[in-house]
N, C-alpha and C positions, 0 to 999 in steps of 0.2 A: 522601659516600655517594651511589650513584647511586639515583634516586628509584625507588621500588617500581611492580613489574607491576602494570596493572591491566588485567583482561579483561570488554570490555564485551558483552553479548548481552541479547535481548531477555529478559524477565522468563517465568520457568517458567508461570506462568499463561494466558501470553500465547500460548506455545508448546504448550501442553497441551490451552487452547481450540480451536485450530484444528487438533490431531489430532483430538477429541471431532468436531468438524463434519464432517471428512474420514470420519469412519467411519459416522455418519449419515446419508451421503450414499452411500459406496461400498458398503456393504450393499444398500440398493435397488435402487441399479441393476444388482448381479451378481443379485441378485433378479428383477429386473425382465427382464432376459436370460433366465435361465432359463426363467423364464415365456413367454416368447415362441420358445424351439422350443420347449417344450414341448407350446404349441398352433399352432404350425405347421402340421402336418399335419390337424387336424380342424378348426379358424378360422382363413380368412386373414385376417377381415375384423380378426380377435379381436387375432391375430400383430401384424398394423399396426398394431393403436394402442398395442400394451404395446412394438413395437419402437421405435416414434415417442415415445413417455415414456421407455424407456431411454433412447435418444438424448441426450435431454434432460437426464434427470438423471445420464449418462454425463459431458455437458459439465458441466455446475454443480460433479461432484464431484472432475474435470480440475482446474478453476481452484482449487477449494479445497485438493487437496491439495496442488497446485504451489505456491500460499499458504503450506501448511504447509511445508514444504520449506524455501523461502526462510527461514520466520523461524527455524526450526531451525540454518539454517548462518550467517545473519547473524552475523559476531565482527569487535569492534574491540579490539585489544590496546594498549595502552599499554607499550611496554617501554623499557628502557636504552637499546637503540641507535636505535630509533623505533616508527613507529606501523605495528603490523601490520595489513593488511585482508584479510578474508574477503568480500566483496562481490555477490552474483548479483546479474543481471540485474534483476529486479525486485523492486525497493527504491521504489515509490512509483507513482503513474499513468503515469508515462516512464519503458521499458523504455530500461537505459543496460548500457554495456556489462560484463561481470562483472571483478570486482576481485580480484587474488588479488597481493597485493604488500608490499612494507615500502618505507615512505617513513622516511628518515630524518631526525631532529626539523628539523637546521637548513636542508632540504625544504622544511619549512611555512611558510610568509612570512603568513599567513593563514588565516582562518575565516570562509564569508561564507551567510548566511541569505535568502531571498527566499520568499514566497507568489506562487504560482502556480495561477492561475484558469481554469478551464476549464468555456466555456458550450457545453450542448448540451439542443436538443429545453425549452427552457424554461426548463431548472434549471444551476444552478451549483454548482462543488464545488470545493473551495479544499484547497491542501496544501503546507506550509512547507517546504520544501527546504534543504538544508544543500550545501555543498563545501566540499572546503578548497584553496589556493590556494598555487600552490607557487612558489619562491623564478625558478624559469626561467617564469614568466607562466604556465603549463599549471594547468589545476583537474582534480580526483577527486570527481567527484560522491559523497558519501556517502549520499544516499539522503533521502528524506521523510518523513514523518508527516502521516497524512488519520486524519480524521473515523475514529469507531468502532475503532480499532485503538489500543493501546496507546503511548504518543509512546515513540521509544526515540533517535529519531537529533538531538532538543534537547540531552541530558542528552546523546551521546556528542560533539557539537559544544563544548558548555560544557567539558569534561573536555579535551578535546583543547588547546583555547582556552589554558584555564589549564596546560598542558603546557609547550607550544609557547613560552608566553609571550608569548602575541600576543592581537589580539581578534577578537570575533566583531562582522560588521561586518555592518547589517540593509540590502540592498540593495532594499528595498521589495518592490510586487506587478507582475506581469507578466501579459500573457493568454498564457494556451498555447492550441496547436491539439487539440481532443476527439477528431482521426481519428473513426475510425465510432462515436457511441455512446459513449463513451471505454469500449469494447471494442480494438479495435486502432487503431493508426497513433496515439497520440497523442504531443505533439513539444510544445517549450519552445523560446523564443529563447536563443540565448550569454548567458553568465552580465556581457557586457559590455552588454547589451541598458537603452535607458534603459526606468526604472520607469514604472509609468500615474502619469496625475498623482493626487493624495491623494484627490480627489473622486471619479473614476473606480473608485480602489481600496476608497474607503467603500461607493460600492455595489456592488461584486464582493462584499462582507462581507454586507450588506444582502442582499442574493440568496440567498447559500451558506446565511444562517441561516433565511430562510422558506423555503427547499428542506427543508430539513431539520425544520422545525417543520411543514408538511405532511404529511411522512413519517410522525411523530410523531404526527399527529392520523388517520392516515389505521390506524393500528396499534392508535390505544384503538377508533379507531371499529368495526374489525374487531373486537377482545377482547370488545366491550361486546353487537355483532350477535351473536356464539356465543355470551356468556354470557344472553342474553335467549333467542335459541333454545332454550335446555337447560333455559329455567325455564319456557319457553309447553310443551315436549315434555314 
């Protein structure tokens, strides 16, 4: 019997979140438009600054819904004759190219995993990358998993892994390039690239977690200044 389909996609919560954000966000800013011809004509001074905040949360609600997007159409199918991909573009910190294909099982020669570091402006932010590695030496990045977002591409690497009948092979940590801000231009070595050595990659880890646990403290500290504001008011 040929083994059963399995279709992998991000989890409904995961997907439903980042509509929630997306509409949050895209209210305001058709909001915030409005508001700005509307006072056009009688503020300009008024117009500039609610055009200059649309602007603003115009972009924030760009990335978020192009967010949402992505994780909506993310699909890895598991079927009989092979591995179907759905893939866009962005699948992690590094915009790679979009995946729309079927690889066939005996395709796969491999499964490989790497952590990928990228320092910018002080802080570090780390994100486990998967691909899979195919029988003519060529790889299909399947995409990463970062902080705050739900992992989806471990569990579809494992799946595949155990498919294929092969293994997933942990090719260590790497530095990536941050381009601006890791806003754009950011870039990773080939997947043939040697690893940092172990020491170097402990404190990439070391880094990524006090980034993150300043974030964290920098969040109660906020929660804690409004909620003492509202009890002194």
């Amino acid at each position: 019997l040929a083994p059963p389909t399995v279709t992998l996609r991000r989890s409904a919560g995961d997907r439903w979140a980042i509509v929630v954000m997306a509409a949050l966000l895209v209210v305001p800013a058709l909001g915030l438009v409005v508001g700005t011809v509307a006072v056009a004509r009688t503020s300009a001074g008024l117009a500039i600054f609610l055009g200059a905040t649309a602007a603003f949360v115009s972009g924030l609600a760009y990335v978020v819904v192009n967010e949402a997007r992505v994780r909506w159409t993310t699909r890895i199918a598991l079927e009989p004759d092979g591995l179907h991909l759905t893939l866009p573009a962005r699948r992690g910190y590094v915009r790679q190219a979009p995946v729309r294909a079927v690889v066939p099982w005996p395709s796969v020669a491999g499964v490989e995993t790497r952590s990928e570091a990228f320092r910018a402006i002080g802080t570090t932010v780390l994100q486990q990358a998967y691909a899979l590695r195919l029988a003519d030496g060529g790889r299909i990045v399947l995409g990463a998993d970062r902080r705050m977002v739900d992992p989806f591409f471990a569990g579809a690497a494992e799946a595949i892994a155990a498919r294929a009948r092969t293994t997933l092979v942990d090719r260590g940590m790497v530095d990536g390039d941050p381009g601006f801000l890791m806003i754009r231009g950011q870039a990773v070595p080939e997947w043939d690239a040697s690893p940092l050595a172990p020491a170097a990659a402990a404190t990439r880890t070391r880094q990524e977690r006090r980034a993150w646990q300043l974030v964290g403290w920098a969040v109660l500290l906020t929660l804690a200044a409004r909620a003492l504001a509202a009890l002194l008011g």
